[in-house]
N, C-alpha and C positions, 0 to 999 in steps of 0.2 A: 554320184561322184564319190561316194566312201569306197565302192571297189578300187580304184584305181590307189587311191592313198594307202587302201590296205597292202593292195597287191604291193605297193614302194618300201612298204615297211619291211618286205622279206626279202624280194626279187630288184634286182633293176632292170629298170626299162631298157629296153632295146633302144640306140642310140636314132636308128630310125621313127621308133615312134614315137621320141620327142621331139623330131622336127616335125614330126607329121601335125602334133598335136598343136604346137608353138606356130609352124605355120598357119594355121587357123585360126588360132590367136589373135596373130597379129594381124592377120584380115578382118575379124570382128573389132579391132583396136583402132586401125587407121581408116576403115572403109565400109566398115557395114557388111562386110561381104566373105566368103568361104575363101577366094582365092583374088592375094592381090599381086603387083608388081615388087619390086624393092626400092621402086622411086617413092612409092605413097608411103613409107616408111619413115617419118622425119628424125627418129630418135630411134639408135641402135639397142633391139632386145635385151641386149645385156643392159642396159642402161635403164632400161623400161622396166627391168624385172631387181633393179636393187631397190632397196628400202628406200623408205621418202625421206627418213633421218640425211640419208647417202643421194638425194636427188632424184630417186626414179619414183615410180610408182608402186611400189611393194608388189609388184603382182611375184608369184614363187616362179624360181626358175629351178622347173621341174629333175632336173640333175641334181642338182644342189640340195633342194627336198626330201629328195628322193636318199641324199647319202644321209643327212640329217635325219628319215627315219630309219635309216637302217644303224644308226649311232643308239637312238634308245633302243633296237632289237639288243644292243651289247648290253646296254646298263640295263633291262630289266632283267635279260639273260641270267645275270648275279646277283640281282635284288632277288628273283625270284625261281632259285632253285626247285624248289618243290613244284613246279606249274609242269603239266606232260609235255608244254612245247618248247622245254628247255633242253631236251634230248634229241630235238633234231638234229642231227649232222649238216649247220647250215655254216656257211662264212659268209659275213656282207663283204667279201671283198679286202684285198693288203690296202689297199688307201685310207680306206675307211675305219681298217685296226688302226693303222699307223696314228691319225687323228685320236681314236678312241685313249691309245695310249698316252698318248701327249696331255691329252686334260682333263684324263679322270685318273686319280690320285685313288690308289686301291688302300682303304683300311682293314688291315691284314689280319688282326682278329688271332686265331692259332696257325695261319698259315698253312693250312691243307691245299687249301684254293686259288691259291696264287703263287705266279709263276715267278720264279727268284729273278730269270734273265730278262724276259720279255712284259711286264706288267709292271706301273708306274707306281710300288709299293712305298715308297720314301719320299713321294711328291715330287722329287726332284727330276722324275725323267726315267724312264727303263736304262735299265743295266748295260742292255745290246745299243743302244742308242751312244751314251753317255763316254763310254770306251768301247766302241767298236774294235781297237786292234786286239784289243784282249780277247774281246767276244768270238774274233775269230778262232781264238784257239779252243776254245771250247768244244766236247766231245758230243755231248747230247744238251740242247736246249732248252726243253723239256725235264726241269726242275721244279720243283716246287718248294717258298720259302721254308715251309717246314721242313723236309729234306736237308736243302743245302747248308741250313744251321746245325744241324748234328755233326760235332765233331768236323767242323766248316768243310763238308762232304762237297760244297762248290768247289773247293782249291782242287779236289781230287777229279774233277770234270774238265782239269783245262790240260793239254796234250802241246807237245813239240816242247822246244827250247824258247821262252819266251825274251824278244827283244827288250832293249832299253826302250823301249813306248810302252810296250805294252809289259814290263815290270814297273815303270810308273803307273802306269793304270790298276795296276795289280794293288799294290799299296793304297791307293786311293778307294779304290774298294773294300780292302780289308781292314781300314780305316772306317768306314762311314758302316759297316756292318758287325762290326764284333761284339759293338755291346748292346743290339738287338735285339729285344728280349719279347717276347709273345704271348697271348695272353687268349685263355678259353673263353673266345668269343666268335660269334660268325662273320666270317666277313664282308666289308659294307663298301660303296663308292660313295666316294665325294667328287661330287660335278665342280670343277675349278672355276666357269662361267657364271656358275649363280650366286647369291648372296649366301643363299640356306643349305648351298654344295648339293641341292637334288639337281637331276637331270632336266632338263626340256628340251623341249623339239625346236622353238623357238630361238633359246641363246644356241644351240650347236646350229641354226641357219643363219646368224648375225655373226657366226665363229666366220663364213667363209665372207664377207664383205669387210671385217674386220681394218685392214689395210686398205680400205676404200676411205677417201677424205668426207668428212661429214661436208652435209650442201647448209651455209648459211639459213636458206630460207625454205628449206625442205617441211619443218613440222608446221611453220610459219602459213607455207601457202595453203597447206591442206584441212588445215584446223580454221581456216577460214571460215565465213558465215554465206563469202558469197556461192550462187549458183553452179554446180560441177562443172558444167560448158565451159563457163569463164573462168576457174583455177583451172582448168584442162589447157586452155587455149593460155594461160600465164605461163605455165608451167612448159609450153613450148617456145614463147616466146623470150622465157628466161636462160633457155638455152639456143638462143638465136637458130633456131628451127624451124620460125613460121615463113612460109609460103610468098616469101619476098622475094624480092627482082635478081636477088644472088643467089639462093637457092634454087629457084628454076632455072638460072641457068646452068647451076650444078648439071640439073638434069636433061637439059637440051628441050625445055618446055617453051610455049610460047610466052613472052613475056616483054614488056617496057624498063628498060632497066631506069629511069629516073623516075623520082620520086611522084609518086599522083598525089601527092597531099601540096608541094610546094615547089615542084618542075623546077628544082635547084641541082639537089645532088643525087647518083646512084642509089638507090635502095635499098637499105638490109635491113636488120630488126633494130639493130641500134639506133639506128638514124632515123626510123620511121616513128619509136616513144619515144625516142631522147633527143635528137638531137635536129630534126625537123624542126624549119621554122613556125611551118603550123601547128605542129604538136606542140613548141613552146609559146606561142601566144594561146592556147586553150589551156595548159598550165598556168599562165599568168592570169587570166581571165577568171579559173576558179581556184587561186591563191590570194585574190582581192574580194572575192564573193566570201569566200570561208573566211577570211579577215586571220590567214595563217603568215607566220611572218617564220617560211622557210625556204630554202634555196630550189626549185625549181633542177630536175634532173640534168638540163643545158649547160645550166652554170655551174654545178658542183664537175661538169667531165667525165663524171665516175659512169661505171655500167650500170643499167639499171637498178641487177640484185644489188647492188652495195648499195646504189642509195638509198633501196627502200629498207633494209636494212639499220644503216646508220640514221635515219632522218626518222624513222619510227620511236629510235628508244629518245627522241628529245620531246615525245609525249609522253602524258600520263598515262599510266596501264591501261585503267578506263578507256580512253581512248584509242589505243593502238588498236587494238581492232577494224574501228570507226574507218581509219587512216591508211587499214590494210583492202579495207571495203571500196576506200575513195579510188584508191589509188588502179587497180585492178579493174574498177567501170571505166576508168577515163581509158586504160590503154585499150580494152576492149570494144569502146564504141568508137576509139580513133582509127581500131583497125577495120570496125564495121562501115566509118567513112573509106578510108580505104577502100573496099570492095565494093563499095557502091559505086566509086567515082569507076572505077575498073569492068565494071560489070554494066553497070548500067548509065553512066556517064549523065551520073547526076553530081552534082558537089551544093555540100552545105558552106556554109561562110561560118568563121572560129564563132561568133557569136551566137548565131543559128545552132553550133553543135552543143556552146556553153548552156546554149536553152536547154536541149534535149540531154546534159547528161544531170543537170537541176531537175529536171520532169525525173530522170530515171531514179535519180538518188530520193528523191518522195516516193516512189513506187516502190524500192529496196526499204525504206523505214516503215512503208504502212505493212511490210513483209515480214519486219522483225531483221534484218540485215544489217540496218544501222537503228543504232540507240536512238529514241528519244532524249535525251541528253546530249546528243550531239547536234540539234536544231540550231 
């Protein structure tokens, strides 16, 4: 696997072979298998591939990566002049300057190496960026800060009769440049993403989900204690995603659209943890066992993430965990009634399921899953 990251750190990929690759992916994701349909697909890639902070599952989405390492081919590039593979004649690409520019902030040192128009030497943003109607008048682009300070050799770079925009822009630059003064040193970047201004690879791929809403219970579900399967199967049913009587009909699959837990109402994932009669008496049943005096997900209305959210922090630290553990068996063996009643047309009674998820929460403790402390 290190060719391929190598290979992203220079080149990018061919937009085909990241579907080729992503489709594989996603058939070892949803199916076990090289090649699947788009029905078996319950959660859109993109979605799959943000951060867990952002709700998905961090897997890299290899575009994205792939421009991320070609951001540190820039910043080592100028960290590290003297290396032989600083003389390739390579570009990752205008998008990926365009980015480079925006958030790395050049410390300009004596200004040999940095370009007056196009490099982000003042923090504030490149020159061509900032006034662009000015920048159009400009003759040759290719300046360099040392250069353009001499006897302000930039004023002497800009051509035609300059508008009222762009004589305001003029002033504003020769404002924020005159008393700019330089100093015999090499010049360094400062990465604007990090605390310490170095580079990584990690904050410029967190750069591009940036504008993505953080998920409430994203670091929550997966720092959990409990088994993969079952934060796998949470983590779709918290995005109303599982394999209920609405979703197959999404897909034109065969399917009961009323409830198999309580042959009351339609089907969906809401209904089936929260708001099922059955699922609310096996909630009441182990809210009088645990001798917990909180509101049951029925009665608060709210969607499931919120209430496990909000009903968590009214424990103690110690605890939340315990409560994130409880919480997560009960929806997953309510869904494993589910499937049983569906598949194999057996049904437990709420009492009979309260047995078995007491049996299982003993088998999660002698696991290490739930504290001793919480008996």
């Amino acid at each position: 696997m290190a060719l391929p990251v190598h290979y992203m750190t220079v080149l990018q990929l061919p937009r085909w072979a990241i579907k080729d690759i992503e489709r594989k992916c996603r058939g070892f994701l949803w199916k076990g298998q090289e090649e699947i349909s788009g029905g078996h697909c319950l959660v859109s890639w993109r979605k799959v591939c943000s951060p867990i902070e952002k709700g998905g599952l961090g897997v890299k989405d290899l575009n994205l990566f792939g421009q991320a390492l070609r951001l540190k081919w820039l910043a080592k590039s100028l960290e590290q002049k003297d290396r032989p593979w600083t003389l390739a004649t390579f570009r990752p690409g205008s998008d990926v300057e365009e980015i480079f520019r925006s958030v790395a902030e050049h410390i300009i040192g004596d200004g040999v190496n940095t370009q007056f128009w196009t490099d982000n030497w003042t923090g504030k943003g490149c020159f061509a960026w900032r006034w662009p109607v000015l920048f159009s008048h400009v003759s040759r682009a290719k300046l360099t800060v040392a250069d353009a300070l001499i006897a302000n050799r930039w004023v002497r770079r800009l051509q035609g009769a300059l508008s009222n925009e762009a004589l305001g822009e003029f002033f504003q630059l020769w404002d924020e440049v005159h008393d700019v003064s330089l100093q015999q040193m090499a010049k360094t970047i400062k990465w604007k993403l990090t605390v310490d201004g170095n580079f990584s690879v990690a904050s410029a791929y967190d750069l591009f989900f940036i504008a993505t809403e953080d998920c409430s219970y994203g670091d929550t579900l997966w720092h959990s204690r409990v088994p993969s399967r079952v934060r796998f199967f949470m983590w779709i049913a918290l995005k109303g995603r599982c394999l209920t009587a609405d979703n197959l009909a999404k897909r034109n699959w065969p399917h009961d659209a009323i409830c198999s837990l309580c042959q009351h109402e339609n089907e969906d994932c809401h209904y089936l943890l929260v708001s099922c009669d059955y699922t609310a008496a096996v909630w009441r049943k182990l809210r009088r066992w645990c001798n917990i005096n909180i509101a049951i997900p029925a009665e608060d209305g709210m969607p499931l993430a919120d209430w496990w959210i909000a009903t968590r922090r009214r424990f103690q630290n110690t605890y939340r965990t315990d409560f994130d553990s409880l919480l997560m068996l009960i929806c997953w063996l309510i869904w494993k009634e589910r499937n049983t009643r569906i598949f194999q047309h057996i049904a437990k009674s709420v009492d009979r399921l309260a047995d078995d998820i007491n049996e299982e929460i003993a088998i999660w403790r002698a696991a290490g899953i739930f504290s001793q402390a919480s008996e």
